[in-house]
N, C-alpha and C positions, 0 to 999 in steps of 0.2 A: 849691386843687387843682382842675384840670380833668378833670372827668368826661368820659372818650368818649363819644360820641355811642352809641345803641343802634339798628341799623338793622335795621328790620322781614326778617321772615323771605323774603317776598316778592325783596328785594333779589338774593336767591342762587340764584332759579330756575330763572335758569341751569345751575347745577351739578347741574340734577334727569337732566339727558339724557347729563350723561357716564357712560362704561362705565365707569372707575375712582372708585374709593372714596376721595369727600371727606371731611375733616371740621374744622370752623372753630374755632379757642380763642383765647380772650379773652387777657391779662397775666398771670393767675392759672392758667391751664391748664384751663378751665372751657369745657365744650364747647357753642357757642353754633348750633353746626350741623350736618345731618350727611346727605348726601345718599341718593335712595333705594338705590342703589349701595353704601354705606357701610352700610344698615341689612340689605341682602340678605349683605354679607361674613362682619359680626360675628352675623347672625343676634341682633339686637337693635332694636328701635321709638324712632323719636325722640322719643318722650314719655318714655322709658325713661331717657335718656342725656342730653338736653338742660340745663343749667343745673347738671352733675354733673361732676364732675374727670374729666379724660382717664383716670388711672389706674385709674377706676372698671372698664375698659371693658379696659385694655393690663399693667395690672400696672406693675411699671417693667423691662421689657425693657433688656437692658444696651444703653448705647451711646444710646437714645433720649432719657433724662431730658436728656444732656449735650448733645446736638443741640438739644433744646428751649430748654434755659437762654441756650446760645449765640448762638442765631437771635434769641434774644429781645432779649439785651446788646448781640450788635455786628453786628448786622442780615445774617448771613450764612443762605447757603442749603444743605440737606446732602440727600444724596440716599443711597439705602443703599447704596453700597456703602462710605462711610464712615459710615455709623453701626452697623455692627459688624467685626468682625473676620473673619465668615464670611460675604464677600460674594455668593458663590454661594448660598448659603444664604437672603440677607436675614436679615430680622427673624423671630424664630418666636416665634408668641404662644401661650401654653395656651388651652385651650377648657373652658368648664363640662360638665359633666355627662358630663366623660371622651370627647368629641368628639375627633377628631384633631386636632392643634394646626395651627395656617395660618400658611402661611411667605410672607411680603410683602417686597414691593420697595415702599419706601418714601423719599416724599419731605417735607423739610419746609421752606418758602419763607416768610419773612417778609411781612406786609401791613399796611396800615393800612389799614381800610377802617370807620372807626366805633370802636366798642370790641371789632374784631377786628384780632388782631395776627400769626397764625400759620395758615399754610393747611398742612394734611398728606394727601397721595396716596397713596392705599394699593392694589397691583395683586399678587393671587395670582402666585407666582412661575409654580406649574406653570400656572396658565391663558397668562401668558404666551409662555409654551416651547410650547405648544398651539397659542396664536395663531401662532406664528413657522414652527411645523411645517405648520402649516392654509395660508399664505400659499406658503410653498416647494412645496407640492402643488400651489394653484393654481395656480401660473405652471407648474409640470413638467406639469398636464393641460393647459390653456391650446398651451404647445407639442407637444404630442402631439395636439391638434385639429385644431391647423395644419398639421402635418402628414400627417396621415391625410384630413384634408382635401384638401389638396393634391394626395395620392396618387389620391383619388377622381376628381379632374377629369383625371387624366393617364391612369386604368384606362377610362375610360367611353368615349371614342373607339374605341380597340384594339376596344373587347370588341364597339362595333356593327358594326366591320370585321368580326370572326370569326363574329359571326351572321351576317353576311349572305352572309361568301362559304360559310358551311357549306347557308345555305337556296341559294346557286345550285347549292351542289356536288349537292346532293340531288334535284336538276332535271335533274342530266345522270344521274345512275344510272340503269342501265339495272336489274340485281338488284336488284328491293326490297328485299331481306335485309339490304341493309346500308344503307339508312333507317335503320337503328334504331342506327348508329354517329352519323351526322350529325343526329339526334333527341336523342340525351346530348350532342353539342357543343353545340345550341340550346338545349336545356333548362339547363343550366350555364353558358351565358351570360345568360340569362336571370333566374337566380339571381344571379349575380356583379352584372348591373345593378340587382337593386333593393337587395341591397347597399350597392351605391354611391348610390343615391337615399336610402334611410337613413341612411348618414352624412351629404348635405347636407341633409337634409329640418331639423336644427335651428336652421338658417340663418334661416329664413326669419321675416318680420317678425311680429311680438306682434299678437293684436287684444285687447288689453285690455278688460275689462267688470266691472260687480258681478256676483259669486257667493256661491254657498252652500258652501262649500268639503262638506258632509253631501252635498251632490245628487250631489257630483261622486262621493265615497265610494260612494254607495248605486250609478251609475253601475258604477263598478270593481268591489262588489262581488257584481253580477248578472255580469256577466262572465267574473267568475272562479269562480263556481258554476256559469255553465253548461258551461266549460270544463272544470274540475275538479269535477263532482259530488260526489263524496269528500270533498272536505275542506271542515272545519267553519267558515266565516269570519265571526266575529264580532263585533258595535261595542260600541266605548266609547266616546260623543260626548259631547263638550259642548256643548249645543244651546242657551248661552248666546253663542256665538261671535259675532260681528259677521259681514255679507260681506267678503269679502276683494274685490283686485281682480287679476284677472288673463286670462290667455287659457283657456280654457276646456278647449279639445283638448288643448293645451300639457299641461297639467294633468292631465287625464284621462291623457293615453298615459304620462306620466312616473309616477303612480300607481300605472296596470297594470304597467308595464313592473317594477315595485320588487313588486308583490303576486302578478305571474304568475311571475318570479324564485325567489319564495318558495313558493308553489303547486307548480311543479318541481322545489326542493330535497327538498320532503315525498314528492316521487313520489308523487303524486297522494292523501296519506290522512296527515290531520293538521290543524290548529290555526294560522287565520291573524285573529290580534286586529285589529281600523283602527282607533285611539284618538287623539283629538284634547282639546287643552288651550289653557288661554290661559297665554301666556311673558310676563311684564313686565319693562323695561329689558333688552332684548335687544341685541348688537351684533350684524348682521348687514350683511358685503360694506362693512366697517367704517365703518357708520353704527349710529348709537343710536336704538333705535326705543323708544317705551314701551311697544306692545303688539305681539305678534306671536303666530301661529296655530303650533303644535306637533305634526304629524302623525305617526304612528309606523303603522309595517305591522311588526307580529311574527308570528315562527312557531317552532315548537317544533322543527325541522328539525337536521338532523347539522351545521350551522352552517357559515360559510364554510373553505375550506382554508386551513391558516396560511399557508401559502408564498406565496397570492395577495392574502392581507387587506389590504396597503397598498398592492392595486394596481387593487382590484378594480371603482372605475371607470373605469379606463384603457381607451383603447379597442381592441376585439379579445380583452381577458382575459374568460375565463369557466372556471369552477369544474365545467364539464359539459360532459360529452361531446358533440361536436355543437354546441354554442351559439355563436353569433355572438361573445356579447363587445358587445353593442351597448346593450343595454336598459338597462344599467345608465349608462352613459354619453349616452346622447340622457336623459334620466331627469335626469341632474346639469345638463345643457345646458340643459333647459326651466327645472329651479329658478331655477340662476343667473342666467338672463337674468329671473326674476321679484325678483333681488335679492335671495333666500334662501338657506339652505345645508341640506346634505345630509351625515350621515353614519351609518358603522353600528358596531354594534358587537355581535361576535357571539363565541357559542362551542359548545359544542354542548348541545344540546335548547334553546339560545334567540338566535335573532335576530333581531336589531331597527334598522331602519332611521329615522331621525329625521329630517325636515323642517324646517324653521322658515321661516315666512313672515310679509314685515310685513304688518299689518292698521295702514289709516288715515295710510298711511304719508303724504302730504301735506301733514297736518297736524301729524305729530309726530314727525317724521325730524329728524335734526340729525349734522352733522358729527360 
């Protein structure tokens, strides 16, 4: 009898940077490996599960033993929506300790690679449907930039025509009284062009550098005390963080712009948290990062209006009276162009705005 080969752990370190949930079995169903993806799903350690029956870990979920047996006889490949009968659904595994049970799209591919015989992919159904909804927004803001963009370089001509013939008109008036008509034309064109300088201002090209992502915080939140006296702004750092790299102003004004947002929801008297974390095996701007920085701006605030929540970095929407509609959108611009993501989630007396930014991205980015 030929004993398979046993190929060192090293062999699979590749599968350490995928976003989906690996995990390797032997002929016997015997779990020979298990990605760090895999150990954040099941919320289990590969010291835990390694060299232990798959079942230890899935129970025998209908539909999957018979997939396994299959793949394993006549070298076929199943993916979920035939290995159950509720393919929208996937596969739903219980969880210990009364957890809510996690519903997977699952796949299982034959291998030979030593004395592994069976590769199985494991991808939360709803993170999927998340990811799919996340990508259709990008592209709808994406075309709503280029658009409003567009519209900026065709407003900006017009509007120096109208200042200027309002500054000759005001040259011929003889009545000064009515100065103060062609003084509201120039002051409101005025307004309308830096407008428009706001929307292209996040065009313009990155100067990347090392940062302290705290300076930048500490930064915004002098700012927004001297602005807002009133309200309380307080850190939760993790001051084990690495620098990040990025553009600095970039940074800074997308920061305020999310923190003085929140400052004005509270009408000046209230509770705005800055808490920062370290994120590991993150996918971000769909690359796999291993580490990445987790910025959050909260506030205890009457929380965003329902009617605008899925729109509300689009540009020109704002939840206040008076407000551009802008901050929140030059704000997603500067993220995205650092290759991170931006989102909120709110309701009332709490919301919360989330960041995620790679740290060290150079060296441990992957496809």
């Amino acid at each position: 009898m030929i004993v398979p080969e046993k190929l060192p752990v090293s062999a699979f370190s590749g599968l350490d940077l995928l976003s989906s949930a690996v995990i390797l079995l032997d002929a016997e169903l015997t779990v020979q490996y298990l990605n760090p993806a895999a150990e954040n799903l099941f919320a289990i350690s590969a010291r835990q599960l390694l060299r232990r029956p798959l079942s230890q870990l899935l129970g025998e979920p209908p539909g999957l033993a018979a997939a396994l047996d299959n793949a394993l006889s006549n070298n076929w490949s199943y993916t979920g929506q035939n290995l159950t009968a509720h393919p929208k659904r996937g596969l739903s595994l219980g969880r210990r300790h009364g957890v809510e049970a996690l519903h997977l799209d699952c796949t299982v591919t034959p291998v030979e690679a030593g004395s592994i015989r069976l590769l199985l992919e494991f991808r939360p159904i709803d993170q999927q449907l998340k990811t799919e909804r996340e990508e259709r927004l990008a592209e709808q803001q994406q075309a709503n930039r280029e658009l409003i963009r567009n519209l900026a370089h065709e407003i900006k001509n017009p509007l120096g025509g109208i200042r200027g013939s309002a500054q000759l008109l005001e040259r011929e008036l003889v009545n000064p009284q009515l100065h103060e008509y062609t003084q509201v034309i120039i002051k409101e064109a005025d307004r309308l062009q830096e407008l428009m300088n706001r929307l292209l201002s996040s065009h313009r090209l990155m100067q990347p550098q090392p940062l302290n992502i705290h300076d930048i915080l500490e930064r915004v939140r002098a700012l927004i005390l001297a602005e807002f006296p009133d309200v309380d702004v307080k850190r939760d750092y993790d001051t084990s963080l690495p620098d990040a790299t990025g553009d600095r102003e970039q940074l800074i004004q997308a920061i305020l712009n999310i923190a003085r947002n929140a400052a004005q929801a509270l009408e000046g008297k209230g509770e705005i948290i800055l808490r920062t974390r370290a994120q590991r095996q993150v996918t971000l701007a769909k690359r796999r990062y291993r580490l990445a920085l987790e910025l959050q701006v909260i506030d205890n605030g009457p929380g965003i209006p329902a009617e605008i929540r899925e729109q509300i970095f689009y540009p020109l929407v704002s939840g206040r009276e008076g407000g551009s509609g802008l901050g929140l959108t030059l704000a997603q611009n500067f993220i995205q162009q650092h290759h991170g993501s931006i989102e909120a989630d709110s309701r009332p007396g709490h919301t919360c705005f989330t960041v995620r930014l790679p740290l060290h991205a150079t060296n441990q980015e992957s496809q």
